[in-house]
C-alpha positions as CSV (number, residue, x, y, z in Angstrom):
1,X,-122.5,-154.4,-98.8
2,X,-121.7,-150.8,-99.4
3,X,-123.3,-148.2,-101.6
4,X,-121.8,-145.8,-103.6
5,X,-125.1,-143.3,-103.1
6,X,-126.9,-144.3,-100.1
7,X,-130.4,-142.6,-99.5
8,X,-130.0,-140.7,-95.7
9,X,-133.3,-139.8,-94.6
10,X,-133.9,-136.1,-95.0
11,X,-137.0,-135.0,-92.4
12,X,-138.2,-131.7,-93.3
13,X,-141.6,-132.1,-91.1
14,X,-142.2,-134.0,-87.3
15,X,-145.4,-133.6,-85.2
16,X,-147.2,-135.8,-82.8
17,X,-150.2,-137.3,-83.8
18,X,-152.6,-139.4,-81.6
19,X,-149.1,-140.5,-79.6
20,X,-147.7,-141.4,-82.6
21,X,-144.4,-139.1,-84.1
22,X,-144.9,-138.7,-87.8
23,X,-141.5,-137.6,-89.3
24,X,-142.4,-136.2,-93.3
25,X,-138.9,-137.4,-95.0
26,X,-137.8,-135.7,-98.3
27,X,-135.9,-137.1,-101.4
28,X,-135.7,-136.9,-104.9
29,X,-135.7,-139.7,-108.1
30,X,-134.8,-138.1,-111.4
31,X,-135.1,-134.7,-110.2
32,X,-139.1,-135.2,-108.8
33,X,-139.7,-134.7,-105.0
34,X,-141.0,-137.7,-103.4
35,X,-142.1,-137.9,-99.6
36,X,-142.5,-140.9,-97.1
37,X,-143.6,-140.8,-93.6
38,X,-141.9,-142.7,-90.7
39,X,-144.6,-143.5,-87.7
40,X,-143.0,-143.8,-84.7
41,X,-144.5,-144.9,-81.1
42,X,-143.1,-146.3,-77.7
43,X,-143.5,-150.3,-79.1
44,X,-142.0,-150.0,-82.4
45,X,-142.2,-147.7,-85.8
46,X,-143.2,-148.0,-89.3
47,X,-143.6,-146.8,-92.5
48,X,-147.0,-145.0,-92.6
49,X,-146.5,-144.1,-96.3
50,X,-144.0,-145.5,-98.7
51,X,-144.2,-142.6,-100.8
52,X,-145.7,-139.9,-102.9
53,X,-145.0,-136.7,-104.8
54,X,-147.2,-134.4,-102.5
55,X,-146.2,-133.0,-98.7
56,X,-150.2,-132.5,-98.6
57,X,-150.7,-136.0,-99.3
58,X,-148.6,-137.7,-97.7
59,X,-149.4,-136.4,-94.2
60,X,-152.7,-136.8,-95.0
61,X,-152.2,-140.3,-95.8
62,X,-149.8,-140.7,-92.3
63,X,-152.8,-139.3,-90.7
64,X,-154.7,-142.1,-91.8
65,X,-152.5,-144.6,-91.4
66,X,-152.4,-144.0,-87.5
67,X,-156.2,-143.4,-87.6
68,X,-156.7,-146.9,-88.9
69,X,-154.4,-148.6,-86.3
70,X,-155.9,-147.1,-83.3
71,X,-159.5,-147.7,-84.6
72,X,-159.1,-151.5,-85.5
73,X,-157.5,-153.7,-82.5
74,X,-155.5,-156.9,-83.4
75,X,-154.6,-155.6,-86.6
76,X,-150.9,-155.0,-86.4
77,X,-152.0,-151.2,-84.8
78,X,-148.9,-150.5,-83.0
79,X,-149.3,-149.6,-79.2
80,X,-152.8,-151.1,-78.1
């Protein structure tokens, strides 16, 4: 299936966190800026947040995320 209007990611921000890569992508709907954060480590990557309307946020939220997998074992944490 094609799209007429596909959605290319658009990463404005990438740091390493706790040996994860956490890549801040950009985009819009109906002209407000929404952000999402792709987690990405040597097994496998993720979505750490689906999305939000605040750069602050959301790497707070990524942040999180990856402090959650690496603090609870056998519960999907990628890596460990």
């Amino acid at each position: 299936m094609l799209f007429a209007d596909p959605d290319f990611p658009h990463v404005v921000l990438s740091f390493d966190y706790r040996g994860f890569r956490l890549e801040l992508d950009q985009s819009t709907e109906d002209g407000v800026p929404l952000y999402a954060v792709w987690a990405t480590h040597d097994t496998g990557f993720a979505v750490a947040v689906p999305g939000v309307v605040s750069r602050s946020e959301a790497i707070y939220k990524a942040r999180q995320w990856v402090d959650r997998r690496l603090s609870s074992p056998g519960k999907g944490d990628i890596g460990r």
